[in-house]
C-alpha positions in Angstrom: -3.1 -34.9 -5.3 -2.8 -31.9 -2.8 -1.1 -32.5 0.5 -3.4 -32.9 3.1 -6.4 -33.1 0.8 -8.2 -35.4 3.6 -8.3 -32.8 5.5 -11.8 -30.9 4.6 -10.5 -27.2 6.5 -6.9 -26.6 6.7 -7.8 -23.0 8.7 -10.8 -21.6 10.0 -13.3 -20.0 12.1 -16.9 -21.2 13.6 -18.8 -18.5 14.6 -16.5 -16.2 16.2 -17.2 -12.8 17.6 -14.7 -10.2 19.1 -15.6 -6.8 20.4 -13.4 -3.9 21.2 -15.7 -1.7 23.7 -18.8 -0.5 21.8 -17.2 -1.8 18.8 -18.7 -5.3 17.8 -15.6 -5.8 16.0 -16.6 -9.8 14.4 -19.9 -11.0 14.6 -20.7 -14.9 14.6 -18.2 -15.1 11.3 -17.8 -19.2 9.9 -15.1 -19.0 7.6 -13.5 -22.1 5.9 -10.0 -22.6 3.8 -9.0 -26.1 2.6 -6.5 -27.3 1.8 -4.6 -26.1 -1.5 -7.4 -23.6 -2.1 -7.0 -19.8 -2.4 -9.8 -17.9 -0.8 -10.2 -14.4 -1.2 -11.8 -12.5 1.7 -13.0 -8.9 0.6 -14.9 -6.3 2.0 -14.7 -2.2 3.0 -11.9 -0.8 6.0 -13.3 -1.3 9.0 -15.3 -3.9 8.0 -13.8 -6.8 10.1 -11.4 -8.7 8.0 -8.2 -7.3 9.8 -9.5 -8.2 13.6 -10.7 -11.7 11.7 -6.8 -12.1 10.5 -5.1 -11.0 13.8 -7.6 -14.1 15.4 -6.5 -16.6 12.9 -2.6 -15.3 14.3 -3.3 -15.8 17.6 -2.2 -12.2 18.0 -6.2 -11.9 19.3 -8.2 -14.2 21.4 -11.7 -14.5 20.3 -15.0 -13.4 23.0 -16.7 -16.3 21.5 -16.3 -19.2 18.7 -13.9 -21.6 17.3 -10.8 -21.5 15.3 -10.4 -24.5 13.3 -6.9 -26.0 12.4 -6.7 -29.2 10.3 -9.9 -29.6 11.3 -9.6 -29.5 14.9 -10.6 -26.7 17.4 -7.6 -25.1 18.8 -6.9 -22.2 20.4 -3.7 -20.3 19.1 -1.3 -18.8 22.0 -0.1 -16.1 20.3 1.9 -15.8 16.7 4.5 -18.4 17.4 2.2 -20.8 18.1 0.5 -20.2 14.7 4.2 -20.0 13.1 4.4 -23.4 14.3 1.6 -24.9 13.0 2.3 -23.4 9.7 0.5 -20.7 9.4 2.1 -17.1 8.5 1.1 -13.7 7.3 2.5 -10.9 4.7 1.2 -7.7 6.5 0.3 -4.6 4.3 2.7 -3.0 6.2 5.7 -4.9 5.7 7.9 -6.2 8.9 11.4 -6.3 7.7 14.5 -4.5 9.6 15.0 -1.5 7.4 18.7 -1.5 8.6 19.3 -5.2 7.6 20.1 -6.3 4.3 17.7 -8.5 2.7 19.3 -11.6 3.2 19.6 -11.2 7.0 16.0 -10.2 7.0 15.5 -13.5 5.0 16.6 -15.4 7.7 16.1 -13.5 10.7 15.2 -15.8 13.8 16.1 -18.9 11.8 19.7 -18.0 10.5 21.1 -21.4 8.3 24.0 -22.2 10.9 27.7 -24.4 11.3 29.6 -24.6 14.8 32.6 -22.5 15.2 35.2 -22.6 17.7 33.7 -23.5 21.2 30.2 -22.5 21.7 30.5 -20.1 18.8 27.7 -20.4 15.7 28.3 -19.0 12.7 26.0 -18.4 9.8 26.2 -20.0 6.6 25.8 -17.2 4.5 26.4 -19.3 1.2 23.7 -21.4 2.6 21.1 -18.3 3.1 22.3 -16.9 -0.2 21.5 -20.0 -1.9 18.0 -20.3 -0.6 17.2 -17.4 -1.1 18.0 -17.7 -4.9 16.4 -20.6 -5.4 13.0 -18.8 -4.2 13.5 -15.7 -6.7 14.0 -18.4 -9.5 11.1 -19.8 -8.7 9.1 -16.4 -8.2 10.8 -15.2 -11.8 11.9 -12.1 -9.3 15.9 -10.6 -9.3 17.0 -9.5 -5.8 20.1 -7.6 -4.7 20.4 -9.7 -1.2 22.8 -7.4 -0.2 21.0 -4.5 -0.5 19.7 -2.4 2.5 16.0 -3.4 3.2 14.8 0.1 4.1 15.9 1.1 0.7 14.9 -1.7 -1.5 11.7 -1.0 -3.7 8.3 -2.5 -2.3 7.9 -5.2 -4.3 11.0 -6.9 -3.6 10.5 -5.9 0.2 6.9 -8.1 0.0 8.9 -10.8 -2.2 11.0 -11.3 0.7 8.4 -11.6 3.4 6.7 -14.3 1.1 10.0 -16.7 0.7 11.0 -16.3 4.5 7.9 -18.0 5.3 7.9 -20.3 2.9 11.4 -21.4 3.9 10.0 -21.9 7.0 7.7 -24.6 5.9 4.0 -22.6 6.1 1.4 -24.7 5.2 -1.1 -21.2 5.1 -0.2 -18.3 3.9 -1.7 -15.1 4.5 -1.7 -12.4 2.5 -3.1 -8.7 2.8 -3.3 -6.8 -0.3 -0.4 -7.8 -1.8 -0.7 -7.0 -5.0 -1.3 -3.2 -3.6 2.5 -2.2 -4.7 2.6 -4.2 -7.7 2.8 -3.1 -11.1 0.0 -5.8 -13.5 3.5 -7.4 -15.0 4.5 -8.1 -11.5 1.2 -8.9 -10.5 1.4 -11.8 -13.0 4.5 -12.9 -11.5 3.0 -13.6 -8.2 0.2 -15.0 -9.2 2.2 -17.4 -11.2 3.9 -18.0 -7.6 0.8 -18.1 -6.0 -1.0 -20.7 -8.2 2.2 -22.9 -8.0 2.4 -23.2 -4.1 -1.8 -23.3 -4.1 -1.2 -26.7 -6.7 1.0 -27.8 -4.0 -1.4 -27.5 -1.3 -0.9 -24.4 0.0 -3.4 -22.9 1.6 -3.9 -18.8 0.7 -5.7 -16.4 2.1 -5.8 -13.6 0.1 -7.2 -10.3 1.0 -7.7 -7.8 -1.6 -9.8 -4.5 -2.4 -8.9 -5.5 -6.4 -12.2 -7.3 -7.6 -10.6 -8.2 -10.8 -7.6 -9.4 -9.1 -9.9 -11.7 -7.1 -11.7 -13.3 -9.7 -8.5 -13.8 -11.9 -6.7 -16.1 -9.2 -9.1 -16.8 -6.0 -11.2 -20.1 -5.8 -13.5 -18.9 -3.4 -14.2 -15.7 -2.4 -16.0 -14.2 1.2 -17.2 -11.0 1.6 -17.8 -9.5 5.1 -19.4 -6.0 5.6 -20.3 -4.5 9.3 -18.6 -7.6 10.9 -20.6 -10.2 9.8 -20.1 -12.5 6.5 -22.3 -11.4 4.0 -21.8 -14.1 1.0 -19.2 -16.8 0.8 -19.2 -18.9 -2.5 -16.6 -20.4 -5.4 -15.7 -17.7 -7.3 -16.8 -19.0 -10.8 -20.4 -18.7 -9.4 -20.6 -15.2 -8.4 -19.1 -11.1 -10.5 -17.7 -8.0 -9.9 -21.3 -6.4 -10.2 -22.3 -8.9 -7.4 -19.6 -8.7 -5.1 -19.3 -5.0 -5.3 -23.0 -4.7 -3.9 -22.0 -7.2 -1.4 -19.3 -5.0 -0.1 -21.0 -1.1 0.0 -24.7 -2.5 0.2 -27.7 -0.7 -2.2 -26.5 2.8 -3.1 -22.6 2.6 -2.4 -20.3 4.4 -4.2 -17.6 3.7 -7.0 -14.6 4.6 -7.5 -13.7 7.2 -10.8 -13.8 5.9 -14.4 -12.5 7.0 -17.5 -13.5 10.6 -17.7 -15.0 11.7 -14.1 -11.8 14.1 -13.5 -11.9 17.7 -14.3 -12.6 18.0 -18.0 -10.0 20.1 -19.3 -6.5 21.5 -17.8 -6.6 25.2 -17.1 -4.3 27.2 -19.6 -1.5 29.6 -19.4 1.8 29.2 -18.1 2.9 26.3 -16.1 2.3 26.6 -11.7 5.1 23.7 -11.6 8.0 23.4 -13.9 10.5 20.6 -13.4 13.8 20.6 -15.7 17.3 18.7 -16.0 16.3 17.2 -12.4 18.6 15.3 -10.9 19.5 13.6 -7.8 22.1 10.8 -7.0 21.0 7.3 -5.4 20.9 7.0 -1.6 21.2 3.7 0.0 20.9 1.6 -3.1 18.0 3.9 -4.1 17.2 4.5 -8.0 18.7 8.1 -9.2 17.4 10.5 -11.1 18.6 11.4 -14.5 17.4 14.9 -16.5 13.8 14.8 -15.3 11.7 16.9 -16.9 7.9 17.9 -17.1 5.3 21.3 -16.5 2.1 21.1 -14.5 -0.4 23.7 -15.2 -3.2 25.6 -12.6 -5.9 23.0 -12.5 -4.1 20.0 -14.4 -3.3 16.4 -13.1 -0.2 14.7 -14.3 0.0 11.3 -13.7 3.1 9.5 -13.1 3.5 5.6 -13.9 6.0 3.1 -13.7 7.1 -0.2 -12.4 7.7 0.1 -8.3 11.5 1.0 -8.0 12.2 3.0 -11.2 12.1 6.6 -9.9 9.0 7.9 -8.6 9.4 7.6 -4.8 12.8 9.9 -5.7 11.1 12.1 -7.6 8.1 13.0 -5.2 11.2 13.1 -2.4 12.7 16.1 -4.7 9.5 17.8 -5.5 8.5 17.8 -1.4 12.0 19.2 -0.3 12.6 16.0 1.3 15.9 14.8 -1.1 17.9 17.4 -2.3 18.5 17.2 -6.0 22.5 17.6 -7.1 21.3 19.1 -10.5 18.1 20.4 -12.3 15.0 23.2 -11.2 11.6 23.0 -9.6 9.9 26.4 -10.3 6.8 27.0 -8.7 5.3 30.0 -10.0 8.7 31.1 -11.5 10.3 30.5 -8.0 13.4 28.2 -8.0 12.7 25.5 -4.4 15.4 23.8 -5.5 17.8 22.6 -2.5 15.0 24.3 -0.2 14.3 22.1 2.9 10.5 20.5 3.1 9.5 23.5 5.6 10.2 25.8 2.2 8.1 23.5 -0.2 5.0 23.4 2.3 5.2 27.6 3.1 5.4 27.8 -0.9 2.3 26.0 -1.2 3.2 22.1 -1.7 1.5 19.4 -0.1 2.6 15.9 -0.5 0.9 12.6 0.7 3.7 9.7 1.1 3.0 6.0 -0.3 4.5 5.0 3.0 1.7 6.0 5.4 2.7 3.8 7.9 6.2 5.4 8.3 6.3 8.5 6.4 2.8 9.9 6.6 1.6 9.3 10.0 2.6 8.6 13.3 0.6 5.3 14.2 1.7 5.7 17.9 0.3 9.2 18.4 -3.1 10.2 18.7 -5.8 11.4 15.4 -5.5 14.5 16.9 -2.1 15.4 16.9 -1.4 13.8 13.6 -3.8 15.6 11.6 -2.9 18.9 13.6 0.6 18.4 12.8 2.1 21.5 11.7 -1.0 23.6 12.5 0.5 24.6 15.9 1.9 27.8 15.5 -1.3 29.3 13.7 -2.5 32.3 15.7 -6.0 30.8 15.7 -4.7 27.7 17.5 -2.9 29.4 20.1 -3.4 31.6 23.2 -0.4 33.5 23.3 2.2 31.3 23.8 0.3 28.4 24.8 -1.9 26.2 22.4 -5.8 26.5 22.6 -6.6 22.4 23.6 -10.6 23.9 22.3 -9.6 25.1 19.2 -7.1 22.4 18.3 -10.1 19.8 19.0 -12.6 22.1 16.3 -10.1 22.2 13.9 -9.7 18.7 14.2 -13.0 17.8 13.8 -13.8 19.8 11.1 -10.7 18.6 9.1 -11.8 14.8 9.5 -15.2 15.5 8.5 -14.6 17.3 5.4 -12.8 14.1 4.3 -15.2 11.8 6.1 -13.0 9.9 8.0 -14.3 7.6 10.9 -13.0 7.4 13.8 -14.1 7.4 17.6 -12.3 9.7 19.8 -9.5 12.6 19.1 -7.4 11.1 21.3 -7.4 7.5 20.1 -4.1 6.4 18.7 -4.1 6.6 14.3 -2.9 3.5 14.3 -6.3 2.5 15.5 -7.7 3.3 12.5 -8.1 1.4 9.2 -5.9 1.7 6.0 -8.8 3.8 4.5 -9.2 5.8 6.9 -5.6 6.6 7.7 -5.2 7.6 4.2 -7.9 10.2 4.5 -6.4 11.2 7.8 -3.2 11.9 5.9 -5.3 13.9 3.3 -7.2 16.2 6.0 -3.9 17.1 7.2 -2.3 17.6 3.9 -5.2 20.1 2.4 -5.4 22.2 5.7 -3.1 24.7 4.8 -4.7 25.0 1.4 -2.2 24.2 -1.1 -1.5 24.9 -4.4 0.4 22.0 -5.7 -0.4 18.7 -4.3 2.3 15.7 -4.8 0.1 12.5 -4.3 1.5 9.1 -4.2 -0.3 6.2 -4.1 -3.6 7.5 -3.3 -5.7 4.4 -3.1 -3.3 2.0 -1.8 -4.7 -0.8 0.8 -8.2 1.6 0.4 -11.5 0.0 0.4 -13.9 1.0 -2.5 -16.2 3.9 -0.4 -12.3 5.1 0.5 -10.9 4.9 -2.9 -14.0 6.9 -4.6 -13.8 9.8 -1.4 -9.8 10.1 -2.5 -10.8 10.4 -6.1 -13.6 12.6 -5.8 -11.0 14.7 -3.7 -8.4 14.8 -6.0 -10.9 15.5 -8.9 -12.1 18.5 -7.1 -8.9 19.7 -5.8 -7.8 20.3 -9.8 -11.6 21.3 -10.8 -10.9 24.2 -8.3 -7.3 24.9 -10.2 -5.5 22.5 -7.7 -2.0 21.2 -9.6 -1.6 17.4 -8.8 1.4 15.4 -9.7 -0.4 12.0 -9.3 2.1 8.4 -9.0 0.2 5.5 -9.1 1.1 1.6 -9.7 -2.9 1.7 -10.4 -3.1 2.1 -14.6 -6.6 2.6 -14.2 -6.7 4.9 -11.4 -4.1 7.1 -13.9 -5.9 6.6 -16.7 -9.5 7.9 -15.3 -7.6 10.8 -13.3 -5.4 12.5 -15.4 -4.6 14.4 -17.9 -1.3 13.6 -18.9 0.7 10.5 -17.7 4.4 10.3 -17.9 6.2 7.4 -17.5 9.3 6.5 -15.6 12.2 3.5 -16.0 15.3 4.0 -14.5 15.2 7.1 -13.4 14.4 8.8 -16.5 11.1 9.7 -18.5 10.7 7.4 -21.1 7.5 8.4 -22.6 4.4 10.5 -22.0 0.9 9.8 -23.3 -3.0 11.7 -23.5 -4.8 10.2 -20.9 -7.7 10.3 -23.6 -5.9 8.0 -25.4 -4.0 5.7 -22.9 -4.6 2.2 -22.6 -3.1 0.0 -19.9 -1.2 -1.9 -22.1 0.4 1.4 -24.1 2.1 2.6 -20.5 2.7 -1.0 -20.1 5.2 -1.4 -23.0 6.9 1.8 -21.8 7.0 0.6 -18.3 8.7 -2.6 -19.8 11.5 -0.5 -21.2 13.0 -0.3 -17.7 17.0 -2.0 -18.6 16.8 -1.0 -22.0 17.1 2.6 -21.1 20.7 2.3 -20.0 21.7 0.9 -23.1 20.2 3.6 -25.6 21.6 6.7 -23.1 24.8 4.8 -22.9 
């Protein structure tokens, strides 16, 4: 029997509502997880399941309503209150030191300890360490504990937020999009976690824009749109058809399928040729080894590959934001190779980082200035020496509406924003300057369903236009209906390279599993 399976709710809400100025953020939303129970919530950015999270926190008070604990009312202080009780969240945006190793960030704030001399306390490192191991064991995940966390690859990064909470005793665990950085063999893996610490009586909340994802492991499943809770049942009683009209309403949109991108490459010689590419490992990071591909006018190459193997590196090189120690990147017959980033973007590359929070935007600065960046020094923005406030405010406007993003005033801050609609932020910026190569990474990433079709519909019309797109994705399916070609990565090399027309997930799966076997056979 599940621990605590007298209880009926282990965490909850009754009809709570919270509004942010004209925004009616939550509206009367009842929501109820028992005990040893994973229940999905789902629904579009924006939609309400974020401010609902940050209430069940107690980083937010609610205007009105309940939150239920073991079936009580209570009202949580603030996040170490909710630590306390046992309740703890995996962000989307992860919250580790990047200038930690691992294991300190595993046991930051509750270090394993012995007395030293005097006062003095000293960790027990051996203690962390082997705590830390016995979680990966159980996860079937290897970590270098040692390892800086700023460089460690995503997945281990979110495996690490997941076992310092559980090692702090949560009872609930919440959980947005994390399967958003995993590749499916991965995905498996936590979901064999998941399922184990749910049979235990764990209570997961699990928030996800994957509908397959959600039917595969949830229980129950709640779907909120505008706010409000639109449908709430066990999973085995409802679809994907039926959840997806849920979550847009009648007449939403879909994200791409097999064949919606541009129907043929354009021909000629290659706009982007990479060859011998090198670069060495920074901080732990995967190197490159003798990377090679060609990218012609109007093409999409997909790149795929298990989190970690490469393809962060190799969008670093081909932005002029890592400096390669051997190899080429021609574009147009022009060697950028050991240019700086300012080189790559006047020669016509734009690149969209799969780190949006830290890379592609700056959260603390306003819509404005982030999808002006860069756009200062154009004449048309400018009145002699000073900037034109009224023509910085057109352009901006007329940037976010061509990629529809939603927002409420210029100067609110980006981080304001949802996921969705920072991602399209980041593309609104990145297309301003009309490039001809864009270097697109992680696209859809934490994006709702009406986000994720804008993006592809974007990217489909970018190429259709004669746009080049090198495209990495941990999304099979997203590569797959995108793409021409798909290359795939493990270790830092390309192992193998296959006709979109012909891919399956499973065929770039088995190359994506050859990551460790590729150091024997170039050995």
């Amino acid at each position: 029997m599940n621990a605590g399976a007298d209880i009926a709710v282990r965490l909850g809400t009754r009809a709570v509502s919270k509004r942010y100025g004209a925004v009616q953020a939550n509206r009367g939303i009842s929501l109820a997880v028992a005990p040893g129970e994973i229940h999905a919530v789902v629904g579009e950015n924006g939609a309400g399941k974020s401010t609902l999270m940050r209430l069940l926190q107690g980083l937010e008070q609610p205007d009105a309503g309940t939150i239920i604990h073991d079936d009580r009312p209570i009202r949580l202080r603030d996040p170490h209150h909710a630590l306390g009780l046992g309740i703890g969240m995996v962000h989307q945006d992860f919250m580790l030191a990047p200038d930690l190793s691992l294991l300190e960030n595993f046991v930051l704030g509750a270090e394993p300890g012995r007395p030293g001399t005097g006062s003095l306390f000293l960790v027990d490192w051996r203690a962390a360490r082997a705590e830390g191991e016995a979680l990966a064991r159980r996860a079937r995940v290897e970590i270098d504990w040692e390892r800086r966390s700023g460089g460690a690859p995503v997945h281990v990064r979110q495996y690490v937020e997941i076992f310092r909470l559980l090692r702090r005793g949560m009872r609930t665990l919440i959980l947005d999009e994390p399967t958003a950085v995993l590749a499916p063999q991965q995905v498996d893996q936590l979901f064999s976690l998941l399922r184990q610490l749910r049979d235990d009586g764990t209570s997961i909340v699990f928030i996800s824009h994957k509908l397959n994802e959600v039917l595969a492991l949830a229980d129950r499943v709640t779907v909120i749109r505008r706010g409000a809770v639109i449908a709430s049942s066990p999973v085995a009683d409802t679809d994907a058809e039926t959840l997806t009209r849920h979550i847009v309403g009648e007449g939403g949109v879909a994200p791409a399928v097999r064949g919606s991108g541009p129907a043929r490459a354009r021909t000629g010689p290659p706009l982007l040729s990479v060859s011998g590419l090198c670069a060495p490992s920074v901080a732990r990071s995967q190197p490159l080894h003798d990377i090679g591909f060609d990218v012609h006018a109007g093409e999409i190459v997909g790149v795929a590959g298990v989190s970690g193997n490469g393809q962060d590196e190799l969008c670093q090189c081909l932005a002029g934001l890592r400096v390669p120690s051997a190899g080429v990147i021609r574009l147009d017959g022009s060697d950028l190779a050991g240019d700086d980033n300012a080189a790559f973007r006047r020669a016509g590359i734009g690149f969209v980082s799969p780190d949006r929070a830290h890379e592609g935007l700056a959260r603390t600065a306003t819509i404005a200035d982030n999808v002006m960046a860069g756009s200062q020094r154009d004449p048309g923005n400018r009145i002699g020496p000073f900037l034109n406030p009224a023509a910085m405010a057109r352009a901006a406007r007329s940037r976010l509406s061509h990629l529809g993003v939603r927002y409420g005033r210029l100067r609110d801050l980006a981080g304001s924003l949802s996921g969705g609609n920072q991602q399209r932020l980041v593309f609104a910026r990145e297309i301003a300057d009309e490039p001809r190569v864009m270097i697109i990474a992680q696209p859809t990433r934490g994006v709702d369903l009406g986000g994720i079709a804008a993006i592809h519909g974007f990217i489909g019309a970018f190429a259709a236009e004669g746009g080049t797109v090198v495209l990495v994705s941990e999304e099979l399916d997203e590569l797959i209906a995108l793409s021409h070609r798909i290359v795939v990565m493990a270790d830092g090399r390309i192992v193998g390279q296959v006709d979109a027309d012909e891919a399956t997930p499973e065929s770039i799966g088995r190359l994506m599993l050859r990551s460790g076997m590729v150091r024997d056979e170039a050995a």
